[in-house]
C-alpha positions, -999 to +999 in steps of 0.1 A: +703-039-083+718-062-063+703-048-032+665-049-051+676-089-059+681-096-023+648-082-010+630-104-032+643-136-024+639-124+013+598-118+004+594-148-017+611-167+021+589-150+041+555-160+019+563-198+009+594-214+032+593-252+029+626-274+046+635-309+049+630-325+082+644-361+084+640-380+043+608-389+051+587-355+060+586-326+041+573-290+061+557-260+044+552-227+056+523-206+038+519-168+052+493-146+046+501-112+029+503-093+060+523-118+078+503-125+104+483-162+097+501-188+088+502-227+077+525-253+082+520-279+066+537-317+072+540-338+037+548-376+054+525-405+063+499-383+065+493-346+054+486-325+084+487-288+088+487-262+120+470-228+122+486-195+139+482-159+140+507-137+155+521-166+174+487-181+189+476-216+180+443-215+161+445-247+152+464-274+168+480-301+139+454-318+117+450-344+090+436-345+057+429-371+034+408-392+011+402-431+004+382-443-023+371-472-027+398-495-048+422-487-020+442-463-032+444-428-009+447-389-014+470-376+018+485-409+031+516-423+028+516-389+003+546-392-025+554-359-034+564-351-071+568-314-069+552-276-058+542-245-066+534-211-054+517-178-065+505-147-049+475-130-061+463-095-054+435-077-071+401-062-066+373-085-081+336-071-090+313-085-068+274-089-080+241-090-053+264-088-027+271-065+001+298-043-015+303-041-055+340-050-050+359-076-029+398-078-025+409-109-031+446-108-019+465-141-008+490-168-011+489-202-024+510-235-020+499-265-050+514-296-038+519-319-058+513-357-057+516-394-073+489-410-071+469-383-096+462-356-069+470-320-057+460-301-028+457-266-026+465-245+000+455-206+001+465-182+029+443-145+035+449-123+057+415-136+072+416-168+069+433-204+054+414-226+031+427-259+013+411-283-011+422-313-031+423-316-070+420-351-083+438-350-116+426-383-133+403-393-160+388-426-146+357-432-129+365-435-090+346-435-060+357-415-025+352-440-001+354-415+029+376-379+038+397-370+070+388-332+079+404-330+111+400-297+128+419-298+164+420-274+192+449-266+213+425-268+242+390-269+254+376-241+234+344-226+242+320-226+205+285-218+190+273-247+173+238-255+162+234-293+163+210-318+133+178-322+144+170-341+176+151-374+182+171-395+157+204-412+154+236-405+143+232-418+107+198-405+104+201-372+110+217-360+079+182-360+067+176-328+088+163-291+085+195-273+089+177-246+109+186-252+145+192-225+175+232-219+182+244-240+219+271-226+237+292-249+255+328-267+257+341-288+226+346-317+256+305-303+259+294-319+227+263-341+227+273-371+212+241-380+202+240-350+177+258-343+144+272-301+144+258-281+114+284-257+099+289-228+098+304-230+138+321-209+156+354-217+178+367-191+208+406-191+208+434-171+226+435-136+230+397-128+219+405-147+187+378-166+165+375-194+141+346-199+124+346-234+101+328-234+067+333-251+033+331-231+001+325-244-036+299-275-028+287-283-062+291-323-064+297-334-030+285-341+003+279-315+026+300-312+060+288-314+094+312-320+124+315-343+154+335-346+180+372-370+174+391-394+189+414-366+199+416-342+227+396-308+215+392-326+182+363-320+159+360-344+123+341-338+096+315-360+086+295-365+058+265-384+043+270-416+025+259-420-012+221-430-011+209-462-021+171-460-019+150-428-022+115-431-020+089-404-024+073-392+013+074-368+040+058-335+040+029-332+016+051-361+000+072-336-018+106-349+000+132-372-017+139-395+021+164-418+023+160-452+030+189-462+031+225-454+021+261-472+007+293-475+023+307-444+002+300-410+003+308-401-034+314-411-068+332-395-099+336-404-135+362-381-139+386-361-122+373-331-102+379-306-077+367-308-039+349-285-019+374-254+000+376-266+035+377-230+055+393-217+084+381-183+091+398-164+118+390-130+128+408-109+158+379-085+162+340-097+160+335-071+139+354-088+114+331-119+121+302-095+110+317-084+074+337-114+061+345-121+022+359-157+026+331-177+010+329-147-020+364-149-024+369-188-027+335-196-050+342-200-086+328-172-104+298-170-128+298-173-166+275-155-190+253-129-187+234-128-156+223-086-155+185-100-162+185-111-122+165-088-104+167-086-068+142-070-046+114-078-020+087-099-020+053-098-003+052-130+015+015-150+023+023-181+043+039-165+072+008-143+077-014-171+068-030-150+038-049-134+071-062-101+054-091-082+071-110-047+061-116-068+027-148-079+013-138-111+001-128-145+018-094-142+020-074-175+008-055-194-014-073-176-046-075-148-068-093-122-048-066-127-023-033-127-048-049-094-065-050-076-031-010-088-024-006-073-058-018-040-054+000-038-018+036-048-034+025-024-065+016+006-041+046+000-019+075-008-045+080-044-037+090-061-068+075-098-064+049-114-047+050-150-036+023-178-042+035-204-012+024-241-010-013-241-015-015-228-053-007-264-069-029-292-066-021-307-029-003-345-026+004-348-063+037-333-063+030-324-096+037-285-107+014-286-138-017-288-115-029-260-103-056-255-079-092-241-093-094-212-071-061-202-086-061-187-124-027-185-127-028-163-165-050-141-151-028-135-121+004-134-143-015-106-165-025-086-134+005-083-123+024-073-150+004-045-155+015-034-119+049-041-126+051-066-101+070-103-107+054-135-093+073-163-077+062-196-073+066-217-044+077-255-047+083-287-030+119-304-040+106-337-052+081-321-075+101-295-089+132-323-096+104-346-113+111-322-143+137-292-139+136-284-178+101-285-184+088-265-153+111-239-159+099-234-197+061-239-193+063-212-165+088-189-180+070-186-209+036-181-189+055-152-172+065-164-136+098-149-128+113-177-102+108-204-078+108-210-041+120-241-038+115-262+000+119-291+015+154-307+000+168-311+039+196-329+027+231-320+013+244-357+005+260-359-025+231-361-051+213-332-032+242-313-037+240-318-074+204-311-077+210-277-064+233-271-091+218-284-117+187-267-111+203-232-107+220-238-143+187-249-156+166-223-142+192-199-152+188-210-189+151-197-187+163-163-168+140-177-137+153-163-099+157-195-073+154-192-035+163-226-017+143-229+012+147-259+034+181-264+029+220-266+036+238-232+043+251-213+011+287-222+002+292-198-030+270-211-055+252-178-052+284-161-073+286-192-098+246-191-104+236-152-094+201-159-102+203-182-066+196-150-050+185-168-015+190-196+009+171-207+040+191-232+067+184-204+094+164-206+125+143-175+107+109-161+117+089-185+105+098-201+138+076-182+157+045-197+143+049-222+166+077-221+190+075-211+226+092-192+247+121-218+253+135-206+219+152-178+221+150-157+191+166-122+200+198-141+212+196-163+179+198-128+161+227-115+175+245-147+169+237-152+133+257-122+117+284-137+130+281-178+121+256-187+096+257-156+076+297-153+071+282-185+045+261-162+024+226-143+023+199-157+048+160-165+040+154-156+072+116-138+068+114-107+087+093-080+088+068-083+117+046-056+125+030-076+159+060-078+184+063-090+222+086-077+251+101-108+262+071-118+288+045-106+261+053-137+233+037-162+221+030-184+191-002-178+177+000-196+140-026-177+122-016-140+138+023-147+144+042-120+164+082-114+170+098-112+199+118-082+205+105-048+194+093-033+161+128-015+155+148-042+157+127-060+129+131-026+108+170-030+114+168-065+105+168-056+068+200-034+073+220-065+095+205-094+077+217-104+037+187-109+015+190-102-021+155-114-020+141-104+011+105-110+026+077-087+039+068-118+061+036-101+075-001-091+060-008-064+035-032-052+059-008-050+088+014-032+067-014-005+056-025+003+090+016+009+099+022+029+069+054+045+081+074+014+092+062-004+055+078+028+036+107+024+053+114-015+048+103-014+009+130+013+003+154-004+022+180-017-007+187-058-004+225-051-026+254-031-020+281-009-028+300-014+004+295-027+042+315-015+073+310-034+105+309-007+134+306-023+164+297-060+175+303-084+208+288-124+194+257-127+213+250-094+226+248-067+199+259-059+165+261-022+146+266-027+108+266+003+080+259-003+045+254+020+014+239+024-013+249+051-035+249+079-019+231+071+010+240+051+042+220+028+062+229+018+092+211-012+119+222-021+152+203-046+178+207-061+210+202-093+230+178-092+259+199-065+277+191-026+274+218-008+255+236+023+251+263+028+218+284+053+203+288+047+166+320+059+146+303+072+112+333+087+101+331+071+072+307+095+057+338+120+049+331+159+047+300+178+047+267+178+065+241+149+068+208+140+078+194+113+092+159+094+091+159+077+127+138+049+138+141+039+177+132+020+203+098+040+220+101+046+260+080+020+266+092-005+244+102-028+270+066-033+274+049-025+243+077-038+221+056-020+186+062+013+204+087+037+181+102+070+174+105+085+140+127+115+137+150+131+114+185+146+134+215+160+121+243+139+118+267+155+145+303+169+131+322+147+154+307+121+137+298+099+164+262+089+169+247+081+203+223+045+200+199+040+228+181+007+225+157-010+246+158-050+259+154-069+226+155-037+205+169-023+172+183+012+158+182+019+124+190+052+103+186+065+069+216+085+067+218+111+034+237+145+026+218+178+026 
């Protein structure tokens, strides 16, 4: 018994060791479960933590804290008043996601302070997260926030910078949708504000990607470079002071101008998770938990939500042909979407800007070509669910009242675009209208927005977000953007923050010399498999068929393929993955697998470990990269092979190509 006593006191040392160093600094030591990440953490005139795994510094000594405005400060001159640990481990349902369970398994340190505050501290085994509590009543007002994230040297990263052609202060009012630079943190462009998600290389092959989790009434994060050697800061948008109606179609709130704090509280709250992801492998990158696992989790009864795919008009600028109507924004042309998502499976189809009355920002008008009943009627009786899309500033003139007329007409959710801000009033619109919305059992996607940081498991019926250099980019960009790269770089940054908008589904696709933007007749670069495997690599619980109806029909084969393809879960396993060259990923659904790989620019050959799969023999419905795909990127192979005993599949896949498999027991 005695020797039982001992060991616990030993495991309890090993998870939470604190120590007293000098009367004026306390340390703290939080370990993750396996050992192997850990915080320290300094309690004195400032509160500062470090970062390492296995003995490699992922993150050099860094301070936190908070002033608000009457002086007073969270994290300086910090008065401790006590502490407290806990370990939790346990297996959590998980709902649209990409597995239908998540382990949740880590450490965490409350410390304690005067001055009506906490700050949490969590350790997993992937990753170190903290957050402050304010613990008072009264109204207060944050004044500003130290999020110090500093390097141990000049570490190489990914980060995809606000929009250009602007200053500093006016570029929180941005897209969020920018291509990935990689470069030197001493590399930075001054001139530009960092959009997180980012990506940091470290020692030993190591990565650490830095995100915030549990946004719901506070400014986003975006990074810039500090004072510091290898030093990044957060920063965040000021409060704003004058909003005035404008910018595209004048359906955009735009900032005039801001005050000299960022946020303000009438009561005590909690802050958003600041998020230190590290992985040792990429492939952990490519199948990470961290923003699942921190999110607060929904309440009430959200089984109504029905994911699915959605037959998309704007992308393919309603361009239908082998019709005998003029195809448009009307009736004649939503019928014909219709019966395509009806014939194929597809569960919705999207009405994109055009159906409301244009420049009134006003939802209740509706164009004249447009009978909206009648639509609503034909549709149900093909089973299909219509979507509508809208612009922020009409949509927030009355969340309540657009969400009842419509979900009583029958519309089953909104697209909502052009928000392109995530100050702190944004950030509450977001929420707000998910918990309205979810009152009348209406989906939301948030286009034109901030990354996801969780409130996809709080509100399940947000069953999308944009802030992704997507498809719809090549409308319109040139060959200067790089898409195929951008691909190959996203599982591993912007979608380790949740599911991605990002459009795909192209059935016109250009070897690398072959693109370019054509508006009305878009194309993809890269080849017609790797926009099949898209829908296996990329998380969409609502996921596009960005291209026409008739494309589709004449390229019957591919279209059967993508509207079967599941958008939820029961598990994902990442197989194989290098950031910026390729990426293998396997996810099931029931019994059957699915599995998507893709490339950068380079040819590529892969052997893939399925042995996963377990006993018995499989099948599996391939579709690869032609011979001459390099040239004519739409040429493919169909074919059904046998999945091989030793269970390792051979990939081939051309210069900006895809594999993807249907894998299913005989």
């Amino acid at each position: 018994m005695k020797e039982k006593k001992s060991f616990f006191i030993y495991l309890f040392c090993a998870l939470f060791c604190f120590s007293t160093m000098a009367d004026a600094q306390k340390m703290f030591t939080l370990r993750a479960p396996d050992g192997k990440l850990t915080a320290t953490i300094s309690v004195g005139d400032i509160v500062a933590y470090t970062v390492s795994h296995d003995g490699d510094i992922m993150l050099d000594k860094s301070s936190i804290s908070m002033t608000l405005a009457d002086g007073s400060t969270f994290g300086k001159n910090a008065k401790l008043s006590g502490s407290s640990t806990k370990s939790v481990n346990e297996t959590i349902p998980a709902f649209i996601y990409k597995r239908n369970k998540v382990t949740n398994n880590y450490n965490e340190l409350t410390l304690k302070f005067k001055g009506n505050y906490n700050i949490i501290f969590r350790a997993y085994n992937d990753g170190i997260a903290y957050r402050f509590i304010s613990t008072t009543k009264k109204p207060f007002i944050v004044e500003s926030e130290l999020a110090e994230f500093n390097f141990p040297a000049d570490n190489k990263i990914y980060v995809s910078y606000a929009n250009t052609g602007q200053p500093l202060d006016k570029q929180f009012q941005n897209s969020f949708e920018q291509p990935y630079h990689h470069i030197s943190l001493t590399e930075w462009n001054k001139d530009r504000l960092g959009i997180t998600p980012i990506l940091v290389e470290g020692a030993a092959g190591k990565k650490v990607c830095i995100t915030e989790v549990d946004l719901m009434d506070y400014p986003g994060m975006f990074l810039y470079p500090g004072e510091k050697n290898n030093s990044l800061v957060g920063t965040f948008a000021p409060y704003p002071k004058v909003v005035e109606q404008g910018g595209h179609n004048m359906l955009q709130g735009m900032v005039r101008s801001r005050e000299s704090y960022i946020a303000k509280y009438d009561k005590g709250t909690g802050f958003p998770w600041r998020t230190i992801i590290v992985s040792t492998k990429d492939t952990e990158l490519a199948d990470n938990d961290m923003v699942y696992k921190l999110s607060t989790p929904a309440q009430g009864d959200f089984s109504w939500v029905k994911p699915g795919k959605v037959a998309w008009d704007w992308w393919n600028a309603w361009n239908l042909y082998d019709v005998d109507f003029r195809a448009g924004v009307n009736n004649e042309t939503y019928k014909y979407y219709i019966d395509f998502a009806s014939e194929y499976g597809l569960e919705y189809v999207i009405l994109d800007e055009g159906w409301a009355v244009n420049l009134q920002a006003d939802l209740y008008q509706v164009v004249p070509a447009i009978d909206l009943k009648e639509l609503i009627r034909y549709a149900d009786s093909k089973n299909v669910g219509l979507i509508l899309w809208a612009g922020y500033y009409a949509f927030n003139k009355d969340i309540e009242g657009i969400c009842k007329h419509y979900h009583e007409m029958g519309i089953k959710g909104f697209k909502i675009d052009f928000m392109d801000r995530d100050d702190q009033p944004m950030v509450d619109f977001h929420r707000r209208a998910a918990e309205i919305a979810a009152k009348y059992e209406m989906l939301i996607d948030y286009h034109g927005t901030y990354k996801p940081t969780g409130l996809q498991r709080t509100y399940p019926n947000v069953i999308n977000f944009e802030g992704v250099n997507g498809l719809e980019q090549m409308k319109w960009a040139g060959r200067e953007l790089d898409q195929v790269k951008y691909d190959v770089l996203i599982p591993f940054i912007r979608q380790i923050a949740g599911p991605m908008d990002y459009t795909q589904g192209a059935m016109r696709n250009a070897a690398k010399n072959n693109y370019r933007p054509i508006s009305s007749e878009a194309m993809s670069q890269g080849t017609r498999c790797r926009q099949l495997a898209e829908y296996v690599i990329f998380e969409s619980p609502l996921n596009m068929l960005c291209d026409s109806p008739s494309n589709y029909i004449k390229e019957s084969e591919c279209t059967e393929f993508i509207s079967a393809v599941p958008t939820v879960w029961d598990n994902t396993i990442s197989l194989d993955a290098e950031v910026g060259k390729y990426v293998a990923i396997a996810r099931q659904s029931g019994n059957d697998w699915y599995v998507g790989a893709l490339t950068d620019w380079n040819a590529r050959e892969m052997e893939l470990n399925l042995s996963f799969l377990g006993e018995g023999n499989f099948k599996g419905e391939v579709y690869k990269d032609g011979i001459n795909a390099d040239r004519a990127a739409r040429d493919y192979k169909k074919e059904i092979i046998d999945i091989p005993a030793n269970r390792i599949l051979p990939v081939s896949m051309a210069p900006g190509g895809g594999y993807v498999i249907k894998i299913y027991k005989e």
